[in-house]
C-alpha positions, 0 to 999 in steps of 0.5 A: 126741272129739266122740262120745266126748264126747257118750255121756259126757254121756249117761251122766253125764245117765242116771245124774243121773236116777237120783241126782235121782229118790230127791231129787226124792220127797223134794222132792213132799212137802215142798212139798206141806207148803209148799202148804198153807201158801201156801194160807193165806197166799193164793197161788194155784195159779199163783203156788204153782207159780212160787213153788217153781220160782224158789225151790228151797229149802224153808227159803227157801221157807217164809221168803218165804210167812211174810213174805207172809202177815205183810204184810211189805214186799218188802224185806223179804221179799227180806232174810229169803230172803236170809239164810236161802238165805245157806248156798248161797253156801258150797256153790256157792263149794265146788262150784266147786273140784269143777268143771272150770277151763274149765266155761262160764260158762252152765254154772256159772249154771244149775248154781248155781241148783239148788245145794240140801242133797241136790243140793250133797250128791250133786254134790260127792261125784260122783268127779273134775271134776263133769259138767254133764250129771250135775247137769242130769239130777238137775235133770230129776228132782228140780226139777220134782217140787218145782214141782208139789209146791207147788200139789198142796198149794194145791189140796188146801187148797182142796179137803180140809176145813179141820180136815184142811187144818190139821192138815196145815198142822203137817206144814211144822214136822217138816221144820224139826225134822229140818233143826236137830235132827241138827246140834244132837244133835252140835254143842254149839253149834249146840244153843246157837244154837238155844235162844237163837233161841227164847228171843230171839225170844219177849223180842224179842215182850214188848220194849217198841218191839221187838215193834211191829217186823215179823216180818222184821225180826224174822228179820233181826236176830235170824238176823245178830246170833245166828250173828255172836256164835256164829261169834266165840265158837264159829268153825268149825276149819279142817278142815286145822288140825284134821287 
């Protein structure tokens, strides 16, 4: 049993590999936008590679540099992650029914970590119970391609003339593009949800007291109060009730 054991954990490894290496390019470029913006906001190369590496998760990512270079407090900073990142206890909550009931707890702690969008996506659509070792192999080539995107992009800030570092800098924005669009082209109201913010937030800075707020605090309020009207005026169907 223990070798029978061990060659399915091999495979199941190799052919995370092969499932994380597509994410993990995906993940280089990304995070070398982000290193461009670290870089203005003024982390170093070191503090860039850290950054990425205990924070995988572009969207909360790019939430933590904003709230950095704005000189918002680390409360905070800490509060925007927290909302932002806020999705990845629904996906982790419904990855664990597609795990095994005697998964060791180790197991379920480092697996939660790399809970992404592409990695959630590719673990729960694994057939049968979800195998650590297929998750810590699309980890070995997904994260690390992460980490090391971040500081390239710091690097290259310092290096590359600041018009081009600039013009680069606007590439961080196509990333949020392509995360609200498709969603908003087929949700009437996550298309909804999406206007408000920037019109709310655009008031929010004319208001009188308002915008004397931090940009967090800012985010925080805004991000509760819009998706808590939305998720009362437009909840999500049970997709049992909706069968």
């Amino acid at each position: 049993m223990a070798v029978y054991e061990r060659g399915r954990n091999k495979r199941e490894y190799i052919h995370g590999l092969r499932d994380g290496f597509p994410i993990g390019l995906g993940y280089l470029a990304v995070s070398f936008s982000l290193g461009i913006t670290a870089k203005y906001a003024g982390f170093s190369v070191t503090q860039g590679f850290w950054l990425s590496l205990l924070n995988v998760a572009s969207a909360g990512e790019y939430a933590g540099i904003a709230q950095v270079s704005a000189g918002a407090t680390l409360l905070e900073t800490a509060l925007v992650i927290l909302v932002t990142n806020a999705r990845y206890l629904l996906m982790s909550a419904s990855l664990s029914q597609h795990v095994a009931a005697d998964m060791k707890a180790y197991h379920r702690f480092f697996i939660s970590f790399g809970v992404t969008d592409e990695l959630f996506g590719i673990g729960i659509a694994h057939p049968g119970y979800l195998c650590p070792a297929y998750m810590y192999g699309a980890f070995t080539t997904s994260i690390p391609l992460w980490a090391i995107g971040t500081p390239l992009g710091i690097i290259a800030g310092n290096l590359l003339p600041e018009l081009l570092v600039r013009t680069l800098s606007v590439a961080i924005f196509g990333m949020f593009l392509a995360i609200i669009i498709p969603p908003a082209r087929r949700d009437l109201a996550i298309r909804v949800c999406v206007i408000v913010s920037f019109f709310a937030s655009y008031f929010w800075n004319m208001a009188p007291f308002l915008k004397d707020l931090s940009a967090g605090t800012k985010t925080i309020i805004l991000t509760v109060v819009i998706a808590a009207v939305a998720s009362v005026v437009r909840p999500v169907e049970d997709e049992e009730a909706a069968e």
